[in-house]
N, C-alpha and C positions, 0 to 999 in steps of 0.2 A: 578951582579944580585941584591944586597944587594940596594944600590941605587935605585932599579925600586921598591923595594920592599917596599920600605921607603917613597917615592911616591906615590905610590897608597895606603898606610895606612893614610898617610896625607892628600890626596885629599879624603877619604873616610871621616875622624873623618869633616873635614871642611864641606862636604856635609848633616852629619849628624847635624852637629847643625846651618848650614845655617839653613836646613827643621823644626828645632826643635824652633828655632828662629820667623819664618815665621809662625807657626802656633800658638803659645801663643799669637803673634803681632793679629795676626787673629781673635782670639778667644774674643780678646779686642775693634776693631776696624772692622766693619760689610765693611768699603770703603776699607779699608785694606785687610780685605779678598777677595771682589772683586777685587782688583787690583792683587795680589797676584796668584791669582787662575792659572794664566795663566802658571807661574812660576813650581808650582808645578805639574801639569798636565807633562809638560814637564818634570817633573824628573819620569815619570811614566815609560819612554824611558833607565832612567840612566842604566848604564849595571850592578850595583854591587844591586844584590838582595834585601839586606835591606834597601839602599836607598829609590827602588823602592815602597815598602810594609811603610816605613815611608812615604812616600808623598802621598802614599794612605790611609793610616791613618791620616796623616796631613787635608787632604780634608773634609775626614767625621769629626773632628771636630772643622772646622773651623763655624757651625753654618749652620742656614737655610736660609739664607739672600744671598746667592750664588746659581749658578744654571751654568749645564756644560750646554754648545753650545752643536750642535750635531757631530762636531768634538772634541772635550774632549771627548762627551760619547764611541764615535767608539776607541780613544785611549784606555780610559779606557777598554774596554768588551775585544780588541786585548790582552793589556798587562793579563787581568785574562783569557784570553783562554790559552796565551804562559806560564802561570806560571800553569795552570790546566795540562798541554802537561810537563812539564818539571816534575810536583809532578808524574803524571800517570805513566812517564819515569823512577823514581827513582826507585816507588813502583813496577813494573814489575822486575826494575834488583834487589832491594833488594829480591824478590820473587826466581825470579833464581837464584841468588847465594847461598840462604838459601836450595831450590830444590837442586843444585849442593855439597851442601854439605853432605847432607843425604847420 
């Protein structure tokens, strides 16, 4: 287990400073950002949460000089509907468990 564990912390910190990489380059570079864009939209899919919430932060401040297609935009609104569904999900069990303890 230690090995898988060792792996997905590694492909995590690399993801993170890919995205973190990708958006200063952006911030610098208006062709860069567009090129780029695409890149990041796709990590809006990544399965480890912070990723996801970094390359959505990466986006908004890579500048006004980019513009999502209307599949970026439908990615986008899915991935903030599934994280609105998953906060809703905590907040209800954090509710009941707090209810179950009384």
């Amino acid at each position: 287990m230690q090995p898988l564990v060792s792996m997905i912390l590694r492909n995590y910190l690399i993801l993170t400073r890919y995205v973190d990489s990708i958006r200063k380059l952006a911030q610098k570079s208006d062709e860069f950002a567009r090129t780029s864009l695409e890149f990041l939209v796709d990590m809006f899919n990544d399965e480890i949460d912070s990723i996801r919430i970094n390359s959505l932060n990466s986006v908004t401040h890579m500048g006004t000089n980019i513009q999502l297609n209307d599949e970026q935009v439908r990615t986008l609104k899915l991935i903030i509907f599934c994280q609105i569904k998953s906060i809703n999900y905590f907040i209800i069990l954090t509710v009941n468990e707090r209810i179950n303890a009384i």
